[in-house]
C-alpha positions as CSV (number, residue, x, y, z in Angstrom):
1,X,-129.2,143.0,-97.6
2,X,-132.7,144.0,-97.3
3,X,-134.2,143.7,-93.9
4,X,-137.5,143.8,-94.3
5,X,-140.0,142.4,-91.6
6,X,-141.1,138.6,-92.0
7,X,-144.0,137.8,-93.8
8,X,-145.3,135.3,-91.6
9,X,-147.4,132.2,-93.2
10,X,-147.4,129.9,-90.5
11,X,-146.6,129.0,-87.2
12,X,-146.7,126.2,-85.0
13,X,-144.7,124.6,-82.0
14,X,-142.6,121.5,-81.4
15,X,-142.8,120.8,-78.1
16,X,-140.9,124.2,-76.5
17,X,-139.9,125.5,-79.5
18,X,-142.0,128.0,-81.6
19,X,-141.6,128.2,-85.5
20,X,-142.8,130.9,-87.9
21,X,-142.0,130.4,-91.9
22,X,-141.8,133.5,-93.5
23,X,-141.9,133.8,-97.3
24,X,-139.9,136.7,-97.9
25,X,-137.2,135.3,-99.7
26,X,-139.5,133.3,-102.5
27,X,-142.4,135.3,-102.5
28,X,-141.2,136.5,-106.3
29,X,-139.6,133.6,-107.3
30,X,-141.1,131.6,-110.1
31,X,-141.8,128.1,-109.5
32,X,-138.4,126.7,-110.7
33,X,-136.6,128.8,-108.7
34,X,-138.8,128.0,-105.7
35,X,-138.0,123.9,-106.5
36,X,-134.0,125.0,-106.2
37,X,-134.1,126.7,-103.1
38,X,-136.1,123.9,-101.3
39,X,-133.5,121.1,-102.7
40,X,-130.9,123.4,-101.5
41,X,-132.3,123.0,-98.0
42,X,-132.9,119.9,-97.9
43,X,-129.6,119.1,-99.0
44,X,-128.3,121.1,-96.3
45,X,-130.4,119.4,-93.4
46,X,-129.6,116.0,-95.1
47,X,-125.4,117.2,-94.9
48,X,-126.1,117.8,-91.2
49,X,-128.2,114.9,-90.3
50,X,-125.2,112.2,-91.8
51,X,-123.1,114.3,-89.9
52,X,-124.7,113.8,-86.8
53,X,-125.6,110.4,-87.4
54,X,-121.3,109.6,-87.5
């Protein structure tokens, strides 16, 4: 695994807690493979949301 440092393109706050998104991992991606990965996530913070919500 490469462990290069983030490429930061934007942070902000909610409330106490500080967020940076870095675009490391879909900086080369074409735009179909871009679509995938962000389904992918939100299919993972949808999984943990229902499981929360139980």
């Amino acid at each position: 695994m490469d462990h290069e440092e983030p490429h930061v393109v934007k942070e902000f706050s909610i409330g106490e807690t500080k967020v940076k998104i870095a675009d490391n991992f879909c900086r080369n991606k074409t735009e179909e493979d871009i679509q995938l990965i962000l389904k992918e996530a939100a299919d993972i913070v949808m999984k943990s949301r229902k499981r929360k919500a139980i």
